[in-house]
Rosetta silent file (secondary structure, phi, psi, omega in degrees, C-alpha in Angstrom):
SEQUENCE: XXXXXXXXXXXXXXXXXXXXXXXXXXXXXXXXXXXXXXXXXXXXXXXXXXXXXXXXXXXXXXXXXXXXXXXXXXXXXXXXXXXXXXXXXXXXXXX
SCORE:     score description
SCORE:     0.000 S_00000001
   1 L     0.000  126.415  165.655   91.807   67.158   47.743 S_00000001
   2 L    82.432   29.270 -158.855   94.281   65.142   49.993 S_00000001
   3 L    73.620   16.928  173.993   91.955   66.236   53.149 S_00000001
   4 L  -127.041  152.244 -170.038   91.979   69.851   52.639 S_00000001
   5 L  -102.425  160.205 -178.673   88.527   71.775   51.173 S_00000001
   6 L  -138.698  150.363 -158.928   88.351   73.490   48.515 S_00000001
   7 L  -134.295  140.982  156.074   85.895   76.319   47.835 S_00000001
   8 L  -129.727  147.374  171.915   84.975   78.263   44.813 S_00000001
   9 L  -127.164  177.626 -176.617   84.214   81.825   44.746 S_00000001
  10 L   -57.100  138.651  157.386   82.987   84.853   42.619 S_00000001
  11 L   -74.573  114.633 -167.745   85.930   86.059   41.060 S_00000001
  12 L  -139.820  141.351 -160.240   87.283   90.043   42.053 S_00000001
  13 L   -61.775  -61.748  147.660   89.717   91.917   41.069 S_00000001
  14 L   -34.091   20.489 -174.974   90.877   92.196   44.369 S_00000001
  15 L   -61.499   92.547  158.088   91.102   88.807   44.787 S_00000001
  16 L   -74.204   94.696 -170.217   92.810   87.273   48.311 S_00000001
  17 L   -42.137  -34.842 -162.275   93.132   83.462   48.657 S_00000001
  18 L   -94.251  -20.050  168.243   93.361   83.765   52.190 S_00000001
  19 L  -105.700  160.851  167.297   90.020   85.942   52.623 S_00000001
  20 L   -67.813  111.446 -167.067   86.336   84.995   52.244 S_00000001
  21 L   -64.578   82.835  168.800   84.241   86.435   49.210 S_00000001
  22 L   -34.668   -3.839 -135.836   80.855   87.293   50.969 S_00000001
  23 E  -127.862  115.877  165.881   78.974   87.053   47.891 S_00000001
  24 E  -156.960  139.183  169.197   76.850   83.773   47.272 S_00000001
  25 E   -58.321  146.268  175.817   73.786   82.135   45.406 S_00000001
  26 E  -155.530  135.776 -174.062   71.046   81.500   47.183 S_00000001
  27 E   -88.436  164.895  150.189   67.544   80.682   46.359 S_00000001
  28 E  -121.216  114.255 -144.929   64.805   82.493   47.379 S_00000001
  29 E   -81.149  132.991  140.952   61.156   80.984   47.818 S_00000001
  30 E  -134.824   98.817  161.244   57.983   83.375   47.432 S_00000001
  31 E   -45.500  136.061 -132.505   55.081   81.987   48.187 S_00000001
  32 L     0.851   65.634  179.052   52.071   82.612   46.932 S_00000001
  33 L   -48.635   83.752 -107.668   53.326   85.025   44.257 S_00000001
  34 L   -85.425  138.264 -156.611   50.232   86.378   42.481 S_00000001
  35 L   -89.077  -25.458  175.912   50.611   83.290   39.263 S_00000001
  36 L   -75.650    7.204  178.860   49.945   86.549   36.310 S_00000001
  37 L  -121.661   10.024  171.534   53.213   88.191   37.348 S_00000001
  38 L   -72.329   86.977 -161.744   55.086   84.878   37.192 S_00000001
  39 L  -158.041  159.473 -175.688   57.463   85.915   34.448 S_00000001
  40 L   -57.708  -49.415 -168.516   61.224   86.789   34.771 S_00000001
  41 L   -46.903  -79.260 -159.258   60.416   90.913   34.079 S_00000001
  42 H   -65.389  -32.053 -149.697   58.497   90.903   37.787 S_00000001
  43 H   -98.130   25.729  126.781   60.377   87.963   39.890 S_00000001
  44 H   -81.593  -26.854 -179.007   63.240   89.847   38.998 S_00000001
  45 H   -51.245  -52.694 -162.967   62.004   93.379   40.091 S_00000001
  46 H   -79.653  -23.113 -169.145   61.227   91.893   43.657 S_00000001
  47 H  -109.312   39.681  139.113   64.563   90.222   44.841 S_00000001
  48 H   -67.355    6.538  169.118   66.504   92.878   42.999 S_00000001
  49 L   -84.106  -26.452 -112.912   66.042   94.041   46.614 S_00000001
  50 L  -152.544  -51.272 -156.291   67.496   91.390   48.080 S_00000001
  51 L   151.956  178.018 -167.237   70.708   90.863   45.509 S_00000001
  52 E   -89.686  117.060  171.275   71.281   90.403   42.148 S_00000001
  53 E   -14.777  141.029  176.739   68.589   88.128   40.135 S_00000001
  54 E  -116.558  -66.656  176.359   70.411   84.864   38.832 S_00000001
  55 E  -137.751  163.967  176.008   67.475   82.383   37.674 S_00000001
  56 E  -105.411  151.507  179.789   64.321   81.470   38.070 S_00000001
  57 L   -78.857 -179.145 -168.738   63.949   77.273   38.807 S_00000001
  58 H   -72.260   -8.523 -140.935   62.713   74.844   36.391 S_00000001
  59 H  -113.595  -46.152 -177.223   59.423   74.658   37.844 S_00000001
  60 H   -83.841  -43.982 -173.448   58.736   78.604   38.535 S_00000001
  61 H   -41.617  -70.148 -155.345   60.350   79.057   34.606 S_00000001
  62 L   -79.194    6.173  154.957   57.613   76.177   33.071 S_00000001
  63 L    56.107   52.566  168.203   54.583   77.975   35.536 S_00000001
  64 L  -100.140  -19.183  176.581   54.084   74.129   37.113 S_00000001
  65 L  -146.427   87.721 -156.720   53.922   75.270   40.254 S_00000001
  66 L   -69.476   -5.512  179.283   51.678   78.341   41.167 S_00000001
  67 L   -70.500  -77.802  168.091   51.859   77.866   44.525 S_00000001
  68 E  -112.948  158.880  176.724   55.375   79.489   45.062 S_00000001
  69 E  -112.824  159.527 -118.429   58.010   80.939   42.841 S_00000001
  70 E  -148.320   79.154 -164.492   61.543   80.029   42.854 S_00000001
  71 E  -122.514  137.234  147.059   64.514   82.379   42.299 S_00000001
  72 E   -48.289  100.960  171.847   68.200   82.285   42.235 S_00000001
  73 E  -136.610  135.032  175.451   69.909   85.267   43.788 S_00000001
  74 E   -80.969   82.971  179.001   73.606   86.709   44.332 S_00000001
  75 E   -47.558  126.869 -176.593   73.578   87.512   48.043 S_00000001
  76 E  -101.754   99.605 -148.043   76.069   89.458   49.601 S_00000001
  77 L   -34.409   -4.423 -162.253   76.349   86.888   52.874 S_00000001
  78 L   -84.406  -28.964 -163.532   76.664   90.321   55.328 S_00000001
  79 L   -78.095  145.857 -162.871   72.763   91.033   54.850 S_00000001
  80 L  -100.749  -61.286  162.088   70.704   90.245   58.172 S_00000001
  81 L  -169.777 -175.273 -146.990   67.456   90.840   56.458 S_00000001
  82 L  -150.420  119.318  174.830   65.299   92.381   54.131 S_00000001
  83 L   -85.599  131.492  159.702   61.088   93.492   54.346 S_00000001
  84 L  -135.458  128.517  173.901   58.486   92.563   51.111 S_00000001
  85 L   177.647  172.930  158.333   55.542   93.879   51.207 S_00000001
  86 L   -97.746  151.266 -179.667   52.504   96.217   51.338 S_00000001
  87 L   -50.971  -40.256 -144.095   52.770   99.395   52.708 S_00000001
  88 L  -116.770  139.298 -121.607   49.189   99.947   54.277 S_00000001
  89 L   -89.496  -37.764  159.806   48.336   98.105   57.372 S_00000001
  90 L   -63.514   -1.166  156.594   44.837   95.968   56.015 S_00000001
  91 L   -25.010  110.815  175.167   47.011   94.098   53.727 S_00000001
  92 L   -78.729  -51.520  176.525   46.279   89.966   54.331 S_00000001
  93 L   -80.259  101.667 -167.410   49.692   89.826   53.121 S_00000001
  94 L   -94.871   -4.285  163.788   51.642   91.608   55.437 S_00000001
  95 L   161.317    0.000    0.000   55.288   90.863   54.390 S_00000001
């Protein structure tokens, strides 16, 4: 407004105008998701690694597009990264 930005953040009790909230949505893509575990119960399980589950998109929701699923997650912006995967080394999907 008037040439100054304006941001909104997660609200905390501890709440400073002048500092930055680290904490943001973000989607996350996962590609080629096995299409019987496309349901909220598992796609929440896996990026509950990653931050907290928000939503799944309209697309991953209505199981239109089996090719990847679609998730909404509350990141906290500090994390560099994060491994998914199997453990044992013949895996074609190795993470």
């Amino acid at each position: 407004m008037e040439g100054l930005q304006m941001q909104l953040q997660k609200w905390t009790h501890n709440f400073k105008p002048e500092k930055d909230i680290p904490i943001a949505p973000m989607w996350i893509l996962l590609p080629g998701f096995p299409f019987h575990m496309n349901s909220w119960h598992y796609v929440k399980k896996i990026v509950s690694s990653i931050g907290t589950p928000l939503s799944m998109d309209v697309a991953t929701n209505g199981r239109t597009r089996p090719s990847m699923d679609k998730v909404r997650v509350e990141i906290d912006s500090h994390l560099e990264n994060v491994w998914e995967g199997l453990e044992y080394e013949a895996s074609p999907l190795r993470g």
